[in-house]
KOLSE-13383 format. One record per residue: z, y, x negated of N, C-alpha, C, O, CB in turn. Coordinates in steps of 0.2 Angstrom, whole numbers, plus 5000, padded with zeros to 4 digits. Atoms other than C-alpha are relative to their C-alpha. Glycine has a CB too. Layout:
BEGIN
ZYXZYXZYXZYXZYX/...
This chain:
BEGIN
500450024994477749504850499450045000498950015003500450015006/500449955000476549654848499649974997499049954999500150064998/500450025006475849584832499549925003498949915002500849994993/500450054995475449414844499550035003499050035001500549965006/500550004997474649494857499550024997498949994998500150045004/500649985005473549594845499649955000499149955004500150014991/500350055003473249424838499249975005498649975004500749944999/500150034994472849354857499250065001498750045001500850005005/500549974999471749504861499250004994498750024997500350045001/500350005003470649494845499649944999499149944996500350014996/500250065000470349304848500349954994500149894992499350024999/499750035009471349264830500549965004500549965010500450074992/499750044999472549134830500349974993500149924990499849985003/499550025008474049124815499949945001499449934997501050005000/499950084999474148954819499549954999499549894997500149995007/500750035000472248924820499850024992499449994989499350035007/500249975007472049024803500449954995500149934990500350094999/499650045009473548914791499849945002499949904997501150014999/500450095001472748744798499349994999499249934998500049975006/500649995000470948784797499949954994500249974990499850075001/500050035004470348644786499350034994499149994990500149935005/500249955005469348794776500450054996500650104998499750025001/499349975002470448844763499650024992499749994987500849945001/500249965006469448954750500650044995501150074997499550055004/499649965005470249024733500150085003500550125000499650004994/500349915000469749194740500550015004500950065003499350045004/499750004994470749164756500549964999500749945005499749985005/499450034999472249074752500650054999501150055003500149954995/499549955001473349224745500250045008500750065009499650054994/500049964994472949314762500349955006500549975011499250035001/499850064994473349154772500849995000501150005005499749924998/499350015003475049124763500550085003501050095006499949984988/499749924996475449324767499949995008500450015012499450074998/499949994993474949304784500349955004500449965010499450015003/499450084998476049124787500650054999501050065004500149904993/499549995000477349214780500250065006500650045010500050034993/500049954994477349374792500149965006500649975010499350055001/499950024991477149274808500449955000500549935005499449975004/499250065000478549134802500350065002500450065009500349954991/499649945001479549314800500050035007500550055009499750044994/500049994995479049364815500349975008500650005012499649995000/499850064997479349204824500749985002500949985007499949964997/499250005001481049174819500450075002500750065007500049994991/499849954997481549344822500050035007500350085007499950034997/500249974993481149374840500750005004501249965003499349955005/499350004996482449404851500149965006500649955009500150075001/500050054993481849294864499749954997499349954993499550025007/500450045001481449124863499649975001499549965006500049984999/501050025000479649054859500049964996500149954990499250054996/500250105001479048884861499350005001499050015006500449935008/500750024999477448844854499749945003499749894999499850014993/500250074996476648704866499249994999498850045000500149995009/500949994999474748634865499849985005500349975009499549974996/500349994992473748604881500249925003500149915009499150025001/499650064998474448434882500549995002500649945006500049974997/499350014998476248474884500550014997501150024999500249965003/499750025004476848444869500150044994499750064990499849954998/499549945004478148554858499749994994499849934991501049984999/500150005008477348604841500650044995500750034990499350044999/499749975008478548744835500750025005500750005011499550084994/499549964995479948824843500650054994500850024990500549935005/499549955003481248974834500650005003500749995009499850065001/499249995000483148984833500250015006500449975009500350044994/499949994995483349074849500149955003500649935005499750035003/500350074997482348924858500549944998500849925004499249984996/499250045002483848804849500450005003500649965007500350034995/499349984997485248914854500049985008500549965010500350074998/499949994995484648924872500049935002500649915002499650065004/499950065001484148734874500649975001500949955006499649984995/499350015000485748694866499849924996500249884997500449995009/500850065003484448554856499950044992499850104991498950035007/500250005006484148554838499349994999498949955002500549954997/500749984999482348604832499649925002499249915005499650044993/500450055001482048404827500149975007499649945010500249954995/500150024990482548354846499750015004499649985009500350035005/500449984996481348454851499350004998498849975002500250075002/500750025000479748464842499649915002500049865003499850044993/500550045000478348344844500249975007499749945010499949944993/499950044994479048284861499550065007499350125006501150005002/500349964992478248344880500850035004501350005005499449945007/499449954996479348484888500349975004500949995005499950065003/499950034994479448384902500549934999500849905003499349975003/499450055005480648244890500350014998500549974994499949964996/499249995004481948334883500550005004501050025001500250084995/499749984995482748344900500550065002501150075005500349955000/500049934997482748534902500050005007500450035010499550054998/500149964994482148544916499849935006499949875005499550064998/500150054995481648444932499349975002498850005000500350035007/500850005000480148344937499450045003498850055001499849945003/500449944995479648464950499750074994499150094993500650045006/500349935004479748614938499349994995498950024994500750034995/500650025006478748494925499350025003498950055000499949914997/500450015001477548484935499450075004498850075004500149935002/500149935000477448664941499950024993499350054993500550055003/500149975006477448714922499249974998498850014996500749984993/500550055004475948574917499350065005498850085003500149875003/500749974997474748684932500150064999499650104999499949995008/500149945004475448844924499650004995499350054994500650024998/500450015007474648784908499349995000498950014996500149954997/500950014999473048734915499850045003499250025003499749955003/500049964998473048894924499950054995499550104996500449995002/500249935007473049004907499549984997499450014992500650004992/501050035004471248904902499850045005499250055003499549905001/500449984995470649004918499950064996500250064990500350015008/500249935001469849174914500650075001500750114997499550005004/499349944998471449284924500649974999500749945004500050035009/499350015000473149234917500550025004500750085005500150024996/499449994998474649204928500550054997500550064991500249944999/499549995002476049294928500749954998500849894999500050045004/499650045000477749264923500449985006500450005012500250024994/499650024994479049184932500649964999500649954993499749975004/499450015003480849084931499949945003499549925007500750055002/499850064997481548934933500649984997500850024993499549954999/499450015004483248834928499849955000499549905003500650025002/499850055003483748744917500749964997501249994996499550014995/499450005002484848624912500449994991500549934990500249945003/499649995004485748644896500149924997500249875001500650045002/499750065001486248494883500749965003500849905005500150004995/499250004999488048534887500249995008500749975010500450094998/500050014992487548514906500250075003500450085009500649945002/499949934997487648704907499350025005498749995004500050074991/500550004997486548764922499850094999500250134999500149975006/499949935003485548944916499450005003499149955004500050024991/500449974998484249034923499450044995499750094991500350055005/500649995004482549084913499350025000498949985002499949964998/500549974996481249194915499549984995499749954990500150085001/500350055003479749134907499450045001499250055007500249915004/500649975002478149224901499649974994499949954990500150054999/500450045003476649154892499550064997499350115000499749955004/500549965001475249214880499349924997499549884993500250064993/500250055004473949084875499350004992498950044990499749965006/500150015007473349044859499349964997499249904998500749974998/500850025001471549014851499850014995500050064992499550035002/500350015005470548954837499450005001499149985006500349954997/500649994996468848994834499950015007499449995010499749954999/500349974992468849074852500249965006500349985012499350005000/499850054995469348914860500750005000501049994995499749934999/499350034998471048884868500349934996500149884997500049985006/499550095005472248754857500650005004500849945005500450014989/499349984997473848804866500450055002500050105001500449984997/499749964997475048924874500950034996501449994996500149955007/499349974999476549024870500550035003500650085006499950024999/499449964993478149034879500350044997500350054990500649955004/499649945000479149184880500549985005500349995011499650085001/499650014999480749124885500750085000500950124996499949954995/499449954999482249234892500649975003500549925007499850075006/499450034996483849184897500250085005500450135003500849984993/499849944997484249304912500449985006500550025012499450035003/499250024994485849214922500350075000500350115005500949934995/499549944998486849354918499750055002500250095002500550044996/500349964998485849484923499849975010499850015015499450004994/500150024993485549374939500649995003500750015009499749945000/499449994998487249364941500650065005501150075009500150004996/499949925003487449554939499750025009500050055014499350034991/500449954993486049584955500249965006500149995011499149995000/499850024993486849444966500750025002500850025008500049935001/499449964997488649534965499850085001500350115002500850004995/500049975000487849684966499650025008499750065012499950024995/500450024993486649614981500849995006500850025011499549904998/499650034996488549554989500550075002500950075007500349934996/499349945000489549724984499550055006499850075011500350064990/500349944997487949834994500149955008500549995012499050034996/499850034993488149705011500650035002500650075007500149924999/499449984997489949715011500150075000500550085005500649984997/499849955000490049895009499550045008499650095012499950044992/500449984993488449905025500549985002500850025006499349985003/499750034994489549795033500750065001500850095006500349904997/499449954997491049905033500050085000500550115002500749984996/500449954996489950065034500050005004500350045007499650005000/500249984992489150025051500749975004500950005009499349955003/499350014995490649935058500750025000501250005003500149934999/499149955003492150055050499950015008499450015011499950104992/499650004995493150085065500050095001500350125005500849964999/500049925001492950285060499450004999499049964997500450034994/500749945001491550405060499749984992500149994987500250125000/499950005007490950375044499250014996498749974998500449934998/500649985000489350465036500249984990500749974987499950095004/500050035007488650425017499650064999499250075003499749934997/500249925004488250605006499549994996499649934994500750034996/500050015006487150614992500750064995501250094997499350014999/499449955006488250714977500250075001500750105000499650014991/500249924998487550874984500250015007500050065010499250025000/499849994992488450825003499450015005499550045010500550075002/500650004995486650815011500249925004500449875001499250004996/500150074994486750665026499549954996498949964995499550025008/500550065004485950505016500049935009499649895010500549954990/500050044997486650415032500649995006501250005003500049954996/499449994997487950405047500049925004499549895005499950065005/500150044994488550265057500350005006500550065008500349944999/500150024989488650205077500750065003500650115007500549875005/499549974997490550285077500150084999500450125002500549974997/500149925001490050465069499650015005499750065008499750034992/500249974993488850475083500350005006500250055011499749975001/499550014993489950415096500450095000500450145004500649914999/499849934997490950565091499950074998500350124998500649995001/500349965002490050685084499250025004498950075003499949974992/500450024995488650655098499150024994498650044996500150055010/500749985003487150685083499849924998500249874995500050074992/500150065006485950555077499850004994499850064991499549965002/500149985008485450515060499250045000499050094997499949934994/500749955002483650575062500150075001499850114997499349995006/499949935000484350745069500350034994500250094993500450015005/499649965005485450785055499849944991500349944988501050015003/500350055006484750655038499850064997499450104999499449945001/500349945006484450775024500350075000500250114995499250015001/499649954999485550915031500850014996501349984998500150005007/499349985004487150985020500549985008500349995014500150114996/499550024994488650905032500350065002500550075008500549944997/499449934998489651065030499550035005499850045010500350084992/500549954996487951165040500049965009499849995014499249994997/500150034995488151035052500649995005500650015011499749954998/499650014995489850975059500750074999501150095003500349935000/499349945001491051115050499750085005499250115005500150044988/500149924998491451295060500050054995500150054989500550015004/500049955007491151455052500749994999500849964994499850095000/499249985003492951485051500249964997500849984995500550015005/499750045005493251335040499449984995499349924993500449925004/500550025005491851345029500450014992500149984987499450065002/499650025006493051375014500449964999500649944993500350044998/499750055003493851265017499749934998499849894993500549995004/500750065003492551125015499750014995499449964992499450005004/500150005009492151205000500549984995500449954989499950084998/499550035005493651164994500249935001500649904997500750055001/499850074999493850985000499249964996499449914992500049995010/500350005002492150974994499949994992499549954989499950025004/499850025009492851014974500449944998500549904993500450064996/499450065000494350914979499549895000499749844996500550025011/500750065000492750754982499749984996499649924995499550015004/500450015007491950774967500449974994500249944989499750084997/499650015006493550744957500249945003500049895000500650064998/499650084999494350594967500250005006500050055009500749984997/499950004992494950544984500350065003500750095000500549935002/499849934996495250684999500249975006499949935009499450075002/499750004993496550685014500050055003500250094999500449995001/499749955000496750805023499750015009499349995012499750054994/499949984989496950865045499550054997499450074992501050045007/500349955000495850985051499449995006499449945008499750014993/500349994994494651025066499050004997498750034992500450075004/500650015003492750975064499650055010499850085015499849884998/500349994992491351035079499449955000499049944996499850095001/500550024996490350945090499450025002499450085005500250005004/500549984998488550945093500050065007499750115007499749945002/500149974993488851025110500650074998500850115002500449945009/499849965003489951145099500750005003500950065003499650065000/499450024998491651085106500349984993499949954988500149945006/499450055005493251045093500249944998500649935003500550005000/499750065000493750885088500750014991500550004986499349935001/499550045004495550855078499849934993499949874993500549975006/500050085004495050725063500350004993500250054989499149974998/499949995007495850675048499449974996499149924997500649964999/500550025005494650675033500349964995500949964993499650054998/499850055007494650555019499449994999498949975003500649935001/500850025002493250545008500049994992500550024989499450085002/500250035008492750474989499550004996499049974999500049954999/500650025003491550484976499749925000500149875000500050034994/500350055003490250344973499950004994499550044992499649985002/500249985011490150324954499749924998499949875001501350014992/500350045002489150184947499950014994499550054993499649985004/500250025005489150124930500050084995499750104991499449955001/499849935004490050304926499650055003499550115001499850014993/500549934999488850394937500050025005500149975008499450014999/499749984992489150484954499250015003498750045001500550105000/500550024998487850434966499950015006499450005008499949944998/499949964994488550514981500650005002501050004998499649985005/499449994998489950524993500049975006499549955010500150055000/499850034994490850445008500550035003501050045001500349944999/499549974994491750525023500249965004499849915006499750065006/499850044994492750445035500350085005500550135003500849924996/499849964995493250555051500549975007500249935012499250045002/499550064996494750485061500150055006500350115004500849974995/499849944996494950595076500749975005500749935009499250035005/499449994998496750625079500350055008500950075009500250034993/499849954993496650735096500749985005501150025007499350025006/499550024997497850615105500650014997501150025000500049965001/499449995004498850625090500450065000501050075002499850004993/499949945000498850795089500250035004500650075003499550034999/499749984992499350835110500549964998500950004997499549985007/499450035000500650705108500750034995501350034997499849944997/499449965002501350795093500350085001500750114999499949984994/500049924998501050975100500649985007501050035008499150035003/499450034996502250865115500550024999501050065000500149945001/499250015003503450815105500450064998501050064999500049964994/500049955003503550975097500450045006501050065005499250024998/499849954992503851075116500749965001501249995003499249995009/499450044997505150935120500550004996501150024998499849925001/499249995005506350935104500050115000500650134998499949944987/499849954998506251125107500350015006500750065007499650025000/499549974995506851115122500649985000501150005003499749995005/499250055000508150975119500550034995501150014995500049914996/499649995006508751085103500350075006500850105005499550024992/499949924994508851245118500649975002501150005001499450025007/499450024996509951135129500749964995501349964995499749945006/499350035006510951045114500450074997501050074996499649954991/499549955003511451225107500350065006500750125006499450044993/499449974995511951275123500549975003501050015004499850035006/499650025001512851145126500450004995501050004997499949965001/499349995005513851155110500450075002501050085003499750014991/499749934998514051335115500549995006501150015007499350055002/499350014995514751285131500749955001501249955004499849985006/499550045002515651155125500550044996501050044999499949944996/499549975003516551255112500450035004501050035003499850034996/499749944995516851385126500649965003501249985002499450025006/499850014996517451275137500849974998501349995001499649965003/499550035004518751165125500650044997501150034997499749984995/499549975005519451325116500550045008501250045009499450084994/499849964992519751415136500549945002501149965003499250025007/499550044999520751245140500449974997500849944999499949965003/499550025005521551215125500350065003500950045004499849984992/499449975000522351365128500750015008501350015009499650084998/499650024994522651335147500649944998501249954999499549985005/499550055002523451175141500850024998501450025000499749964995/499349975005524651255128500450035006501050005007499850094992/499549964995525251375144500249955001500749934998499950055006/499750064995525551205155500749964994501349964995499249925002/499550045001526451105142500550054996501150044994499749944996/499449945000527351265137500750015005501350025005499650075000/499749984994527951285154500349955003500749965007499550025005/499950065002528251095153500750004997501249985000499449974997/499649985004529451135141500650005004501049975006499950054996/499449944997530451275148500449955007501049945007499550085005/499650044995530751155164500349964998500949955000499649975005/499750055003531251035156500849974996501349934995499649984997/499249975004532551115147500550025006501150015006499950104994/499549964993533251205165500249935003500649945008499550085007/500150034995533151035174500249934996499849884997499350025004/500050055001534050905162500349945004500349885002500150014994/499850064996534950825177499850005005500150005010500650005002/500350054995533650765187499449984996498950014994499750045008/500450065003532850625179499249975004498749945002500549954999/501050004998531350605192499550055000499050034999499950015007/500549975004530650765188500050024994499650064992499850045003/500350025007530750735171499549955000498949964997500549974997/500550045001529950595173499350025001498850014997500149955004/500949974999528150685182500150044994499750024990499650045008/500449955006528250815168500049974995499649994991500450064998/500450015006528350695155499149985002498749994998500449934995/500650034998526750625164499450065000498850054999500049965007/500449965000526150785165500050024993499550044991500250045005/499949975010526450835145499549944997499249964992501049984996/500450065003525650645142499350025001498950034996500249935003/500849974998523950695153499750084996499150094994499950025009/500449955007523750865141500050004996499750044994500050034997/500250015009523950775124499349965002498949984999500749934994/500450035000522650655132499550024999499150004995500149985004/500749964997521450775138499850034992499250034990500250085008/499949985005521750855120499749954995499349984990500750025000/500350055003521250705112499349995001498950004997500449945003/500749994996519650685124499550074997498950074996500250005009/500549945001519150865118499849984991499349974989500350095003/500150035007519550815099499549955000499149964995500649964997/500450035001518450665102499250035000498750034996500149955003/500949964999517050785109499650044996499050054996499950045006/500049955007517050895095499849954995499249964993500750044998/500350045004516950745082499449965002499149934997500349964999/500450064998515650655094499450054997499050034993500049975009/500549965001514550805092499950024991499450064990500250065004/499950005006514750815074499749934996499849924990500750004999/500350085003513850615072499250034995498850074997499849915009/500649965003512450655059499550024998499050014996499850004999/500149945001512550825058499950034991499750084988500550035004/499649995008513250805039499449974998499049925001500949974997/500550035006512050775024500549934997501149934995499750074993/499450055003512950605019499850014990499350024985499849885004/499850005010513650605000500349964997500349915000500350054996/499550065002514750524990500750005000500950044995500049994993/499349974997516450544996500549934997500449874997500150005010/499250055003518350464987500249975006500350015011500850054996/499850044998518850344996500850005000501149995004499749974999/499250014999520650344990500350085003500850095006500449984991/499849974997520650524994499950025006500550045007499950024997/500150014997520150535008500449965006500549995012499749984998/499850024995521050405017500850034998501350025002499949925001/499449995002522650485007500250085006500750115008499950004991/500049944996521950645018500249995008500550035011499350035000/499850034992522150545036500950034999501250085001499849885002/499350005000523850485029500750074999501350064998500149964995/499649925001524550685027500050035006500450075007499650054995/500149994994524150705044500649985004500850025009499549975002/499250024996525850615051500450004997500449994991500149945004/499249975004527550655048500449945001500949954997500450075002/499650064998528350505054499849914998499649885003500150015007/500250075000527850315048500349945004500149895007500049984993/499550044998529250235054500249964997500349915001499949995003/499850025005529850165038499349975000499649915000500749985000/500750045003527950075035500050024994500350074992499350025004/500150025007527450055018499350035003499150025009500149924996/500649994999525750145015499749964994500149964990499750075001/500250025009524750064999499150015001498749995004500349904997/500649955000523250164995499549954991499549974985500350104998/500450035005522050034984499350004998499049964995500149945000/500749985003520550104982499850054996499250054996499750015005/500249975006520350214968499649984995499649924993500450004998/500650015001518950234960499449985004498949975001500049964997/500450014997517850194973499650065006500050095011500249955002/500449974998516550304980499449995005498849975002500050024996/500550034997515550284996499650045003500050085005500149975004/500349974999514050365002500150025010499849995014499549974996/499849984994514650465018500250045003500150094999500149985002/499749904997515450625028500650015000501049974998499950035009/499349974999516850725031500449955005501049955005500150085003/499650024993517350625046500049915000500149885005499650035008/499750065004517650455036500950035000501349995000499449984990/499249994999519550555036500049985006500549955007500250084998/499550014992519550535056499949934999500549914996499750045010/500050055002519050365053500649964999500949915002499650004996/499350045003520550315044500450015005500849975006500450034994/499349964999521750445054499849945007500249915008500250105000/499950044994521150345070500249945000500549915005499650015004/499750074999521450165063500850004999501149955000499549954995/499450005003523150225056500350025007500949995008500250044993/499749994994523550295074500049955004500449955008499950055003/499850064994523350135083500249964996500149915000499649965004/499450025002524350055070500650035000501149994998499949984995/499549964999525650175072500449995008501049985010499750074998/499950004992525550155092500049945004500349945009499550035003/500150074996525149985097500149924994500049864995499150015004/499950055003525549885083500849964999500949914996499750024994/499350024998527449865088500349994995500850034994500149945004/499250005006528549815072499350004992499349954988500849875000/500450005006527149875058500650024992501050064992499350085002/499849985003527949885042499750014993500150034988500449995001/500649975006526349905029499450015004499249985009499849954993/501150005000524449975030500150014997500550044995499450025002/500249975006523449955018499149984999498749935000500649984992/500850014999521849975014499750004993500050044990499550055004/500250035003520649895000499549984998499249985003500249994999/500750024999519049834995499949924995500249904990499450094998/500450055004518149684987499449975000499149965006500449965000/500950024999516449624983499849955005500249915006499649964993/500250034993515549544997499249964994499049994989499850085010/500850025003513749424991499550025008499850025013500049894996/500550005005512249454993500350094997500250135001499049985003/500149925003512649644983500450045007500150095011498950034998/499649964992513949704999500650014995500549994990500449945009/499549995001515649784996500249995007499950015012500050054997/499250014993517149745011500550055000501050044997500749935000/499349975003518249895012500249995008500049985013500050104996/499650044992519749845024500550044999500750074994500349904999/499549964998520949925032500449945005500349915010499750085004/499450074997522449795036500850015002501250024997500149944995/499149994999524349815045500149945002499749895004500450055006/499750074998525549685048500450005005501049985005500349964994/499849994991525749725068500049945004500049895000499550055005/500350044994525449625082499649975000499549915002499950025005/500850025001523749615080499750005007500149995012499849934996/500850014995522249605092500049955005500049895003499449974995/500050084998522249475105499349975000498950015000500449995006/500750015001520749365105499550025008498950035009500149914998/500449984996520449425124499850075000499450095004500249985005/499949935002520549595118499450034997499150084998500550014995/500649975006519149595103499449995000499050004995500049974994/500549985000517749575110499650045004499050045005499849965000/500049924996517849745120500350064997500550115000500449995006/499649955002518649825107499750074997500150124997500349964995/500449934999517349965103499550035002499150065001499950024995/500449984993516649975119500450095001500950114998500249925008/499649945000516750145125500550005008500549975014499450075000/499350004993518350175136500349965001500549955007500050025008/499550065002519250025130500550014996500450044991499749944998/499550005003520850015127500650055003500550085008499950024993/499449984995522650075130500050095000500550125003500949954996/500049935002522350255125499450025004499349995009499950024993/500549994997520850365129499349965001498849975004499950044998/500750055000519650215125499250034995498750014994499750005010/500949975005518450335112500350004993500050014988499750115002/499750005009519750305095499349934996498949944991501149945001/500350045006518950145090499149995003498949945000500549934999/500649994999517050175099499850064997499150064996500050005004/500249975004517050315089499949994994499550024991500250035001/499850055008517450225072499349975000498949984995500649925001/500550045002516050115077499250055001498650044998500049925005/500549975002514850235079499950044993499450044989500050055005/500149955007515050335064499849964995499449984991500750044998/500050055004514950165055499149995001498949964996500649945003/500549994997513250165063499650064996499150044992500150015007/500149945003512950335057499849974990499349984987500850045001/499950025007513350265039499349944996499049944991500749955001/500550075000512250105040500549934998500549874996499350014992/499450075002513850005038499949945005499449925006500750025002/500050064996514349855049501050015001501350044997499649914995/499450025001516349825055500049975006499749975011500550064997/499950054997517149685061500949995001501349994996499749944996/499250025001519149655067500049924999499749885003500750025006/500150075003519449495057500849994999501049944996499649994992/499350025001521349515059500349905005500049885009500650095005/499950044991522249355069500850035004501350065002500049904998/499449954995523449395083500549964998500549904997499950015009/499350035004525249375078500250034994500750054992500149934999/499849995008525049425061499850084998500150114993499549944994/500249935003524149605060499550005002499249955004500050014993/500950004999522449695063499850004994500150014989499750065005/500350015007521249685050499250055001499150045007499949914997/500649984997519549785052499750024992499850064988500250075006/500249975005518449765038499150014999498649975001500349954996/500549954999516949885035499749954993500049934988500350105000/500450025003515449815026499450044999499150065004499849955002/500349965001514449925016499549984995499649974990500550054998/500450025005512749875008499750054992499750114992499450005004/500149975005512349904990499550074999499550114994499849944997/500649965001510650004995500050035006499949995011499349984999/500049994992510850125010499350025000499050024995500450065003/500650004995509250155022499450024997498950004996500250055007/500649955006508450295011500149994994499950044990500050085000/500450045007508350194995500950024997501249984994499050054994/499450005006510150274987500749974999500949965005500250054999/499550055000511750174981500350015005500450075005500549994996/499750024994512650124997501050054997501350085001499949894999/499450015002514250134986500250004993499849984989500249955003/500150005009514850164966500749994999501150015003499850074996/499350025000516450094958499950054995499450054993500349935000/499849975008517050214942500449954997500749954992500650085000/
């Protein structure tokens, strides 16, 4: 293309030189060299160039010119640009006053236009001219042809990515200021003013650390600041106010890298102070609930261990009378009532002790056959019942006090189940991914007005906290349980245990 302009500036013209209808011996060798070079030229260009004469009409055109067209050379030469159906009549007839335009003295610049493709492809073309002279006079024009879609492509997502990122710049819901690489202010929006109270003319061009950081956290901004350079930063921390007041914000900030190159930085400033009082609250409040809970256990224990022992005297003393006094059967009778209200009360403090104990335990993986084999060692009398222990191998994710569990469903089959003569308990796969472990006797069973008050608390013929306690702990667990017995035949109570407990780990594992 250099070698053109030369040409163009010089007045010469390849084109006007290999047609020139003087064609001397002296000057043919030098003609034939210099066709060759500017064919070579021609052909080789990296853009394509459509030779036209001042009429309109295609004299030469190069391979580029081909490929971009989408047009084979014989398609195209000898015709007017305006008839290969490139392009539109309008553009023709803008290109035809660009042409007659390059006869003036001050040549046009270049400029684009689109076109359509054979294939019906639509492409974008930037489009530059030199024109071209024989003996001095104008014969025709040279285009310089560019294909520049993708490149246009390139500046309208890059046009669409810089919008969306003002757009959620000024309108981010957070403080949010734009750095160069060096953390100088390039820009702040509406909400870093609001709470930061600076505008940008006040602080634009100022290192951010000089401006909103206190001395006392100036290392640390240094160090959030290496943390920035490498990749995204979170982090709490206290900023200061024009008026030199605190404010709580979480930071989070990112390089801008473009096309591998870091081009500045982004802060966001979320100011957390409600957060912060709320959880400085919460903080004062489960301190205080943990003050009164460990004095309550303290007086609980106190109180439990001092009446357990009063008790023991009573039903000791219970005893003794009872032995001196076995011929009067009325007061037998209040002392058993009086012996029954200290197992009761004794019961009630057992519950209060396990109630306080709901998850205190890290839950694990606990045997299940052993386990309930631990309840069943607990009582010395069945009453000729059959026990049958079918769960072996199975292992379920939960505490020590899966034993009372058992020992309390085996005591109200022992107590209220009238002619029991098996429990037993077992498990089997439940869909979607459940296990059913069941605990079943073949008593009396449940009645239907009975079961749907049945682990309410203070229901039932006892103290009323056996089987409300069951269901809490089952709660505890992340379980579910249901009595599915029917009445007449047995109770049945079966516990549903999901494959995945709460915090991601197996629910349950069979060996």
């Amino acid at each position: 293309m250099l070698a053109l302009q030369r040409a163009d500036d010089k007045g010469a013209d390849f084109q006007a030189i290999l047609k020139d209808d003087y064609r001397s011996k002296e000057t043919r060798p030098a003609l034939k060299e210099s066709e060759e070079k500017f064919r070579g030229l021609f052909e080789k260009a990296s853009d394509a160039l459509v030779y036209i004469d001042l009429s309109g009409r295609i004299l030469d055109v190069n391979g580029k010119a081909e490929e971009l067209a989408g047009l084979k050379r014989k398609e195209i030469i000898g015709k007017s640009f305006s008839n290969i159906g490139l392009i539109s009549t309008e553009n023709a007839s803008m290109l035809l006053s660009r042409l007659k335009n390059k006869l003036l003295p001050k040549s046009t610049t270049g400029f684009e236009l689109f076109i359509t493709r054979k294939n019906g492809e639509k492409r974008i073309i930037e489009v530059n001219s030199t024109l071209i002279r024989r003996n001095k006079m104008p014969v025709g024009v040279l285009a310089i042809l560019r294909d520049i879609t993708e490149r246009k492509k390139a500046e309208e997502a890059l046009r669409e990515s810089q919008q969306k990122f003002e757009r959620l710049f000024r309108k981010n819901p957070e403080a949010a200021v734009c750095l160069s690489p060096d953390f100088h202010v390039l820009d702040i929006n509406p909400r870093f003013t609001e709470l930061f109270a600076y505008s940008l003319e006040e602080i634009k061009g100022k290192d951010i650390d000089d401006v909103i950081v206190p001395d006392e956290k100036m290392e640390e901004a240094k160090m959030l600041n290496g943390k920035a350079e490498k990749g995204y930063v979170y982090f709490d921390t206290v900023r200061r106010r024009k008026d030199g007041s605190l404010v709580s914000v979480s930071i989070s900030a990112a390089p801008l890298v473009v096309e591998d190159r870091l081009i500045g930085n982004v802060a966001l400033y979320k100011d957390i102070s409600e957060l912060k009082s709320a959880e400085a609250a919460a903080r004062e409040t489960m301190e205080k609930l943990a003050g009164m809970n460990e004095k309550l256990q303290v007086v609980g224990k106190l109180i439990r261990h001092d009446v357990r022992n009063k008790l023991s005297v009573i039903t000791g003393n219970v005893f003794l009378v009872k032995k001196r006094l076995p011929d009067h059967p009325e007061v037998l009778e209040y002392l058993d009532d009086v012996d029954a209200a200290c197992r009761q009360i004794v019961k009630i403090f057992d519950f209060a002790r396990n109630y306080e104990m709901l998850g205190d335990e890290e839950l694990k993986y606990v045997d299940v056959a052993e386990t309930f084999e631990k309840a069943v060692s607990q009582f010395s009398d069945f009453g000729g019942a059959r026990v049958l222990n079918e769960c072996h191998g199975l292992e379920v994710l939960s505490d020590s006090l899966l034993a009372r569990l058992f020992y309390n469903l085996i005591e109200n089959s022992l107590k209220y189940g009238e002619r029991v003569s098996q429990i037993r308990v077992h498990y089997e796969k439940a869909v979607p991914e459940q296990l059913r472990l069941i605990y079943e006797d073949d008593g009396v069973g449940i009645s239907a007005a009975e079961r749907p008050n049945l682990f309410k608390e203070g229901h039932g013929r006892g103290t009323g906290y056996g089987l409300y306690l069951i269901k809490k702990m089952i709660q505890v667990y992340g379980w579910t349980i249901q009595e599915t017995g029917q009445p007449g035949k047995g109770a049945e109570f079966a516990i549903t245990i999901p494959k995945t407990s709460r915090d991601g780990k197996e629910g349950y594992r069979i060996k």
